[in-house]
Phi, psi and omega in degrees: 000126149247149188212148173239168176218116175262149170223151138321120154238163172023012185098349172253146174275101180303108169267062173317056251244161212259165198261163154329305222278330182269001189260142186212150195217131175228115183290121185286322188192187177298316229264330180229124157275159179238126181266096178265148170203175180249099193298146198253155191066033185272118161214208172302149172086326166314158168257096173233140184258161146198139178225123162204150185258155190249162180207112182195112184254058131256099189279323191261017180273091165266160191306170148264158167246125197243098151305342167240132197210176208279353195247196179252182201220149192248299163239158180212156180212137162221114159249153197242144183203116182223113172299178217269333165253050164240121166276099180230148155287191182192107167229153226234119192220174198115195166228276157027133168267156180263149164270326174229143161204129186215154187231127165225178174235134126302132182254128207239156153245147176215128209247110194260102138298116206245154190221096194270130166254143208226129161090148200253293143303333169203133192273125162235143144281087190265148174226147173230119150311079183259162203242148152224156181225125179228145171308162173217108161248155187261151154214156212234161174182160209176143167205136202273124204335083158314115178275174165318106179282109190266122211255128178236140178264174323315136200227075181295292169233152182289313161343322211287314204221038163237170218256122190198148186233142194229128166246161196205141189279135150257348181218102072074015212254102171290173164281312171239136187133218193201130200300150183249080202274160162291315192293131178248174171257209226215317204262316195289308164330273186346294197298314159354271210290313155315317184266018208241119196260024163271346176231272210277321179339309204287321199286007168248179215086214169112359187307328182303347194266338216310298209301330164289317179271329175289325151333287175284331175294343162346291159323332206027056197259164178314205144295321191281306188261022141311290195329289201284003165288298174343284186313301198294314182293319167277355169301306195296298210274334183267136159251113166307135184259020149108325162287164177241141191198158160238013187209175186269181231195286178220131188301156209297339172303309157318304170318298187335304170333296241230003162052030209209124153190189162296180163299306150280343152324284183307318176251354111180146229210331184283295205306313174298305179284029192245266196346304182313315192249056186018062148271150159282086175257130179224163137329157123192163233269152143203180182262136165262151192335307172298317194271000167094136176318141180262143188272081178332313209250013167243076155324090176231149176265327208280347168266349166305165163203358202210163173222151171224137195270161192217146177218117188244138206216120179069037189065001193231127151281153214204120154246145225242177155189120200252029146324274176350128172275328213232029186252116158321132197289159174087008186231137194239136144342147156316326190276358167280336189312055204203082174104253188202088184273176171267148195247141143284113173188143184299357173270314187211175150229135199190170186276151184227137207273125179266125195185137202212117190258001171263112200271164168258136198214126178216143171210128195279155182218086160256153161246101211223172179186121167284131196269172160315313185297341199091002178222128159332126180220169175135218201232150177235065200262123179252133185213112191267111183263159133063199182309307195319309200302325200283345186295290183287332193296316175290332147301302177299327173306347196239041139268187177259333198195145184299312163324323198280291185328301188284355174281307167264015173247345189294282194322316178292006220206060180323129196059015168280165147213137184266102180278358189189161175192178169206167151209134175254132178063046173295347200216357184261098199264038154235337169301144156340116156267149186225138172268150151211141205221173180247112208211171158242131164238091204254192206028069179213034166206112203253169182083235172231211240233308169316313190204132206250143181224144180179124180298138193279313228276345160062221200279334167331314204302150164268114169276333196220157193256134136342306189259111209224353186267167171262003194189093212234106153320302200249177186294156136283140182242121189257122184253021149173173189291193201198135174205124187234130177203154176191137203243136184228142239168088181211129195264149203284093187306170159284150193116326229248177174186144162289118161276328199213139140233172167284125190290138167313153157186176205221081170241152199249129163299145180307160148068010142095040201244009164141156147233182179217108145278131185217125190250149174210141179224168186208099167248115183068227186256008189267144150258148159222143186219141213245120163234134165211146203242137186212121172259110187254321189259136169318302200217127194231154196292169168298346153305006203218338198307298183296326177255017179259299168339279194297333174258359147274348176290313170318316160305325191286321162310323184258020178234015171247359156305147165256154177256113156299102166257156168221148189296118189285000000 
């Protein structure tokens, strides 16, 4: 590898070029390192070249080339030149158009020198000089001021759709000999992976599990909550060290040991102790979200990163991923949501739907009354369903103390002070979680003594629109529905009478794809006021794009109404 970093100085082009000492290599996994280095002197206004060659005969990991990248690109090219006895496919993914893209063949020479040694007491050399002539092709493909692939969430990966052209070997054809292909079937993978003694290799045996399956057969619990004993039990005892893998690392009887492992260590490690207390348990392999969709009609192993254990009971089937220490059983982490995974197994194989019908679903409650002072005193009660609960469990997990945790929702949350909290079901991760807290709120109200002005939605409001673009080329991706509500229950003093609340109203996404309601009554001295938001479709196309936009600026308008009171 070489890379330089040119700057202006004095009107002359400074060239710098970068040492050994900044190039560093960090093992990603057995099978791959990752190279890194730090270009030197960069500051605004820099130039950095870097060039560098791979010399590797895996022929078929040929690079991808990306035409798009997070800045905008005035050109990008890439040619390619493979003798005729190499097959890859090329496919061309994105929304970018190519300016050029041309194919010609060349007839090329190459001169092989062979070397025999002869004779028994005395040793000769003979060397021979054969000339071979092979077709070659070349091809060229280029694209022209690409803009800046702008990555917005909800996302599964920018891979899915930013503009790249990607090869894959499919073939083989020596001059002499016998052609080899590549391209598999979905069925050739399966067996792959069985006989492979980093993937199937691991699921037999399993004796390190006995003291554990005699535990749970203990219990004389069903099939199902065998599973989920299973599933807990290795949810517990194993720490994901933070990688995604489809193949082991160390065998698993070691992990086991060493309480440590990858996304396939770990599951399985599920899978052999499902097998132990007689389940029918297999694998299956999928891409995680960041790493991008899998292509139903391009049988590849290589896109695969992650395993997940699968199981059946009753006929029902059920997938687990014991990484997570606080993700509930009957729940997949988000970065599995993505698609279609491969079920591995020595009976059948077949796609398995990654797909989750458990909304992230939350709902806020206050109960409040404005003091002499100007400042909102009551209660504040919250109940986290589903992906919402597993959200906060995860949140409150990266304090030291539930305290530290009410401390940093006060510091988030200008004029709260919390006087008093609970929190129920912090640690029972299939259960609801729910906060209730005690609370004052003061700088939430403008105006004078007469007449009052004060935002109802408190910490609720919605402020900022999501959807920031002017134009989103790809999809929205939802990794699951979303029902967001918050009921605010707030008495009126005495003295006071409503001049202004915010009006009820009601609007809805095309094709039945999510609403937003928002309701207000004025009963007596109560305002009670309803806001609730609900996203039913996963995933809406860029055509959809523009009523996704418009219908959080509806929220945001209507959560930026105020309520007036004036001194009667």
């Amino acid at each position: 590898m070489k890379a330089s970093t040119y700057n202006l100085e004095d009107g002359k082009i400074v060239r710098v070029k970068l040492k050994n000492s900044d190039v560093y290599s960090e093992e990603r996994s057995k099978h791959y390192d990752l190279e890194k280095f730090s270009m030197p002197q960069v500051r605004e206004g820099s130039v950095i070249e870097i060039e560098y060659s791979i010399l590797s005969d895996f022929f078929f990991n040929l690079n991808s080339w990306y035409f798009q990248h997070d800045i905008p690109t005035q050109w990008s090219e890439y040619n390619t030149r493979i003798p005729e006895y190499f097959q890859y496919k090329k496919t061309h993914s994105g929304y970018e158009t190519l300016v050029e893209n041309e194919s010609t063949f060349q007839r090329k020479t190459i001169m092989l020198t062979t070397k025999e040694r002869t004779g028994v007491k005395v040793s000769q050399t003979n060397y021979e000089t054969k000339k071979f002539e092979y077709n070659e092709a070349q091809e060229h493909w280029a694209a022209k001021d690409v803009p800046a692939f702008i990555e917005e969430e909800p996302l599964t990966s920018t891979e899915n759709y930013i503009s790249k052209m990607e090869f894959e070997l499919s073939s083989i054809h020596p001059p002499y000999g016998q052609i080899t292909y590549y391209t598999k079937t979905w069925e050739d993978i399966n067996e792959m992976l069985l006989d492979d003694m980093d993937f199937g290799g691991q699921l037999k045996g399993g004796g390190y599990l006995k003291d554990v399956v005699e535990e749970i057969n203990l219990t004389d619990a069903d099939n199902l909550n065998k599973m989920v004993l299973a599933y807990h039990f290795i949810q517990k005892h194993m720490k994901w060290d933070g990688y995604n893998s489809v193949s082991v690392n160390d065998n698993i009887r070691s992990v086991f040991s060493d309480q440590s492992g990858n996304s396939a260590e770990i599951n399985l490690m599920l899978v052999v102790l499902l097998g132990k207390l007689g389940i029918e348990s297999d694998p299956v392999i999928i891409s995680t979200r960041s790493n991008g969709m899998i292509h139903p009609s391009q049988p590849t192993l290589s896109s695969f990163n992650y395993v997940l254990a699968s199981a059946v009971v009753d006929g029902q089937t059920y997938l687990m991923d014991a990484t997570d220490p606080i993700i509930p059983f009957g729940m997949l982490p988000k970065r599995a949501l993505n698609g279609k995974g491969r079920l591995v197994s020595k009976d059948k194989t077949d796609w398995v739907e990654l797909d989750t019908e458990k909304p992230f679903k939350s709902f806020w409650m206050y109960t409040l009354t404005l003091n002499d002072e100007m400042e909102f005193t009551g209660g504040i009660q919250a109940a986290f369903n589903d992906y919402a609960a597993y959200n906060q469990r995860k949140r409150l997990d990266s304090y030291s103390s539930q305290d530290e945790y009410i401390e940093n929702i006060e510091d988030n949350n200008p004029g709260l002070s919390i006087n008093n909290y609970e929190l129920i079901n912090a640690n029972n991760y299939s259960e609801p979680f729910k906060e209730k807290f005690e609370v004052s709120i003061t700088d939430k109200t403008q105006g004078s003594e007469d007449i009052i002005y004060f935002n109802p939605m408190f910490y609720e409001v919605v402020v900022e629109n999501p959807f920031k673009l002017i134009d989103r080329k790809y999809p929205v991706e939802f990794a699951y529905p979303t029902n967001n509500s918050c009921m605010i229950i707030f008495t009126i003093p005495d003295g006071y009478k409503v001049d202004e609340m915010p009006q009820s109203t009601k609007v809805e996404l095309p094709d039945k794809g999510g609403n937003f309601q928002f309701t207000s009554n004025l009963m007596g001295n109560t305002l009670q006021i309803i806001s609730k938001m609900q996203i039913t479709k996963k995933i809406f196309l860029p055509d959809d794009y523009k009523y996704l936009k418009e219908f959080y600026n509806h929220i945001i308008n209507k959560h930026a109404e105020l309520v007036v009171l004036s001194k009667e």
